[in-house]
Legacy VTK file of the C-alpha trace (Angstrom):
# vtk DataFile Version 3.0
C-alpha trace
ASCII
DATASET POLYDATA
POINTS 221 float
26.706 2.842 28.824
24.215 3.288 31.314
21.048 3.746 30.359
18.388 6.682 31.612
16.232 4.032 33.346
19.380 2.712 35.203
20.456 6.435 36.086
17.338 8.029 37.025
14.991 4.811 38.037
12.311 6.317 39.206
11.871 10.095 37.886
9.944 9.985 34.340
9.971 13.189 32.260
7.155 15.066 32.720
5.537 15.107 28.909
2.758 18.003 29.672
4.275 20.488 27.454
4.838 17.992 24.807
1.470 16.984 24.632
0.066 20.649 24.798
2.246 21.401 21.669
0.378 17.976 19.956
-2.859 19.317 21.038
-2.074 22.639 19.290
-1.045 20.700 15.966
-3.952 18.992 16.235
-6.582 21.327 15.685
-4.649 24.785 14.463
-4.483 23.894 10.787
-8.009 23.115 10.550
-8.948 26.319 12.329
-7.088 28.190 9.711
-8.349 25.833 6.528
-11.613 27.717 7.825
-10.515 30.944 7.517
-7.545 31.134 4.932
-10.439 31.162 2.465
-12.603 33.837 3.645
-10.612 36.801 5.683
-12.964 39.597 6.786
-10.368 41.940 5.567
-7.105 43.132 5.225
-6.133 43.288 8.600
-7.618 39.811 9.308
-5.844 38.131 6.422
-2.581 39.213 7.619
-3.076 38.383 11.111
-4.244 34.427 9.481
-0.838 35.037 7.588
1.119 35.894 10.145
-0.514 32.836 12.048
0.474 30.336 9.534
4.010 31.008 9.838
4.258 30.898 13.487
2.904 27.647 13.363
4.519 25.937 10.474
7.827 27.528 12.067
6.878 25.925 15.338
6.239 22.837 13.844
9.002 22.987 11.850
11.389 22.980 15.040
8.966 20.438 16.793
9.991 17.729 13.951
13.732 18.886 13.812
13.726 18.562 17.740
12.824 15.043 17.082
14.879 13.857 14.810
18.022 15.432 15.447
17.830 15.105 19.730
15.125 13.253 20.855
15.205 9.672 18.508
18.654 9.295 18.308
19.176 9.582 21.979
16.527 6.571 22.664
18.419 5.146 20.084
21.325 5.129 21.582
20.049 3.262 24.546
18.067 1.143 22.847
19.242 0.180 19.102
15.815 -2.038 18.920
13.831 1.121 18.552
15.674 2.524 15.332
13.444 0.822 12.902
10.176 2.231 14.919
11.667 5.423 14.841
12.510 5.759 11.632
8.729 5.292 10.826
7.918 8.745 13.011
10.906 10.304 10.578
9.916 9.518 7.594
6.100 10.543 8.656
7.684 13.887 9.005
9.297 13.917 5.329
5.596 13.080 3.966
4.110 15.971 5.876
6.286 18.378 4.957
4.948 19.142 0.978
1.454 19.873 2.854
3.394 22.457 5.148
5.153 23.733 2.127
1.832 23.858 0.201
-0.434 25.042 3.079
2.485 28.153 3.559
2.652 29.220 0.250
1.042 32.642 -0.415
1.359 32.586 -4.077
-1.233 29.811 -4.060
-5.112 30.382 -4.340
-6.606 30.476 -1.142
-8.620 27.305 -1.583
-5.644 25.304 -2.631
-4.450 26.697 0.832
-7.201 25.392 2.060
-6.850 22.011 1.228
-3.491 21.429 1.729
-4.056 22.605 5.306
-6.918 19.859 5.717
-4.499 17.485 4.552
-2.367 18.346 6.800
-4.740 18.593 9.162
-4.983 14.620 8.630
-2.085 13.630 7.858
-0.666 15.070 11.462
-3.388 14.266 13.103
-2.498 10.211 12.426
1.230 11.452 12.518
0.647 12.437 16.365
-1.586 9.200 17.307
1.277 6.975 16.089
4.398 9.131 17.955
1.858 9.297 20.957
1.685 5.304 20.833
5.370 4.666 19.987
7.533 7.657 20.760
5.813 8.464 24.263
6.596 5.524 26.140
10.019 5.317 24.676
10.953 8.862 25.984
9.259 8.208 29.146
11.438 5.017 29.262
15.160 6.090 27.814
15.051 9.973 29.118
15.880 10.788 31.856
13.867 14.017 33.810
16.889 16.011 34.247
17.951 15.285 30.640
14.673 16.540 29.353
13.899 19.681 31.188
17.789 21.030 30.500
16.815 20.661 26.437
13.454 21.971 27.147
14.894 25.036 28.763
17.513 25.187 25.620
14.592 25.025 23.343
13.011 27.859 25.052
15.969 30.181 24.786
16.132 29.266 21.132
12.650 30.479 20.665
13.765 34.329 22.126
11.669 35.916 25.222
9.456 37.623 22.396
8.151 34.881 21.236
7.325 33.030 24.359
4.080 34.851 25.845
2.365 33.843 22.241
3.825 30.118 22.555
2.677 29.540 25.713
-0.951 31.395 24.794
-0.964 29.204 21.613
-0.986 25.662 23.578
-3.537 26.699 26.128
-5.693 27.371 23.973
-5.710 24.070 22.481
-5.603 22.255 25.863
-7.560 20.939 28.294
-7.631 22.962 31.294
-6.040 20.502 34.136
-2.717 20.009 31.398
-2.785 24.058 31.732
-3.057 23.740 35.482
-0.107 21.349 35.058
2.361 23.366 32.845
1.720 26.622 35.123
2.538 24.776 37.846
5.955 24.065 36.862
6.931 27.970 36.479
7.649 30.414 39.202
4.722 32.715 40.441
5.942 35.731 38.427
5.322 33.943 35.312
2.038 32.401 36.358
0.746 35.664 36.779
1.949 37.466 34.036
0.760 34.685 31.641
-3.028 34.799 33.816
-2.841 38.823 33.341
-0.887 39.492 30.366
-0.129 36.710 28.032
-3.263 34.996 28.217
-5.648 37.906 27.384
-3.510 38.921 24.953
-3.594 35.743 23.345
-6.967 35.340 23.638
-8.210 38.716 21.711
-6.189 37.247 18.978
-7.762 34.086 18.962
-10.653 35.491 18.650
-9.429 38.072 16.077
-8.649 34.891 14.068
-11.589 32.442 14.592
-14.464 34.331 16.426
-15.646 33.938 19.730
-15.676 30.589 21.800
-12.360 30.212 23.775
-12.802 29.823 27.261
-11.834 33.248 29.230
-9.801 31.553 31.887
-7.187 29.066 30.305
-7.178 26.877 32.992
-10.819 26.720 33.792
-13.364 24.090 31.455
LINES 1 222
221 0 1 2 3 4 5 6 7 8 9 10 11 12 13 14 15 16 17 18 19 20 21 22 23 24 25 26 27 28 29 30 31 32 33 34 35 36 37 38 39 40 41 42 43 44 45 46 47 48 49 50 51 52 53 54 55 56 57 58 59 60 61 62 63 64 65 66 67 68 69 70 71 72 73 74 75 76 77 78 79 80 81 82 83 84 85 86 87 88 89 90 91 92 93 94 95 96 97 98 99 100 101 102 103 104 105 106 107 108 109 110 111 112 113 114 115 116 117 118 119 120 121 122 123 124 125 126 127 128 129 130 131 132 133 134 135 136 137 138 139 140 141 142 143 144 145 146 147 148 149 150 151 152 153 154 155 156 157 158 159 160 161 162 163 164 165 166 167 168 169 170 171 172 173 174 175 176 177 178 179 180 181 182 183 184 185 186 187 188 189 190 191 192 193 194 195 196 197 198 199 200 201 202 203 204 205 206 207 208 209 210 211 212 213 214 215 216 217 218 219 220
């Protein structure tokens, strides 16, 4: 078998999305351990609610994405990386009582709490290991073509409803050149619409969530 190095030498998979979706992980559970405890109201406790399950549900898929595409096609090309990878999936089996914890509504809201700083943790040293091992090896062992055809079958998975809050959700947790980066990869049409549409919408509920602070232009420090 030939391997994605072999077939595509020299065109890596561009990762930006990837890493905006790890940037969102990183700091969204946190954000809500801070609020999950103390909503201003009715209206702001369901909008933390409905919060936590578009998150968990995203990185829910994230984790199945891994384990049932992405590590067994490196190791399929490269049987040496099994045991390595294994480590990532079994990472995501001991996260997943804090998601179940952190989820559940029938718990007190400072149980919540804690299981979501937990979490926090525990994914936050989940993402610096698959950052160290997993990134290179996809780089490596995927091809570009191979990875943007998935991508655009995880997208369709997700439903067009969904999307204009996805892509608001890792912008806001990114740095604004990897935001300069993803937009550049979609046609004008969308650019715009997420600059005029998607983005303020996203950002009034931000701020409906957590209070002032996020930047007004999502590509702009």
């Amino acid at each position: 078998m030939s391997t994605a190095s072999e077939t595509d030498r020299h065109v890596e998979p561009d990762l930006t999305a990837f890493l905006m979706a790890h940037a969102g992980f990183r700091t969204e559970f946190g954000l809500l351990a801070e609020v999950v405890e103390r909503p201003r109201d009715e209206a702001h406790r369901a909008l933390i609610e409905d919060q936590i399950t578009f998150v968990v549900s995203y990185l829910h898929h994230h984790h199945h994405e891994e384990d049932t595409f992405l590590w067994p096609l490196i190791v399929s090309r490269a049987p040496q990386t099994a045991a390595l990878l294994d480590v990532l999936t079994e990472q995501h089996e001991e996260i997943d009582p804090h998601v179940t914890a952190a989820a559940d509504r029938t718990r007190p809201a400072a149980e919540r709490a804690a299981a979501m700083r937990r979490l926090h943790d525990a994914l936050g040293r989940h993402l610096d290991d698959e950052e160290r091992i997993a990134v290179p090896l996809i780089r490596t062992h995927i091809t570009a073509a191979e990875w943007n055809s998935h991508g655009e079958e995880v997208i369709r998975s997700f439903g067009r409803k969904s999307i204009p809050m996805l892509f608001g959700w890792v912008c806001a947790a990114s740095d604004s050149a990897a935001v300069r980066r993803s937009a550049d990869q979609h046609p004008l049409p969308v650019r715009l619409l997420f600059r005029f549409v998607w983005w303020p919408k996203y950002h009034r509920r931000h701020t409906a969530l957590y209070g002032p602070g996020l930047r007004r232009s999502p590509d702009r420090g």
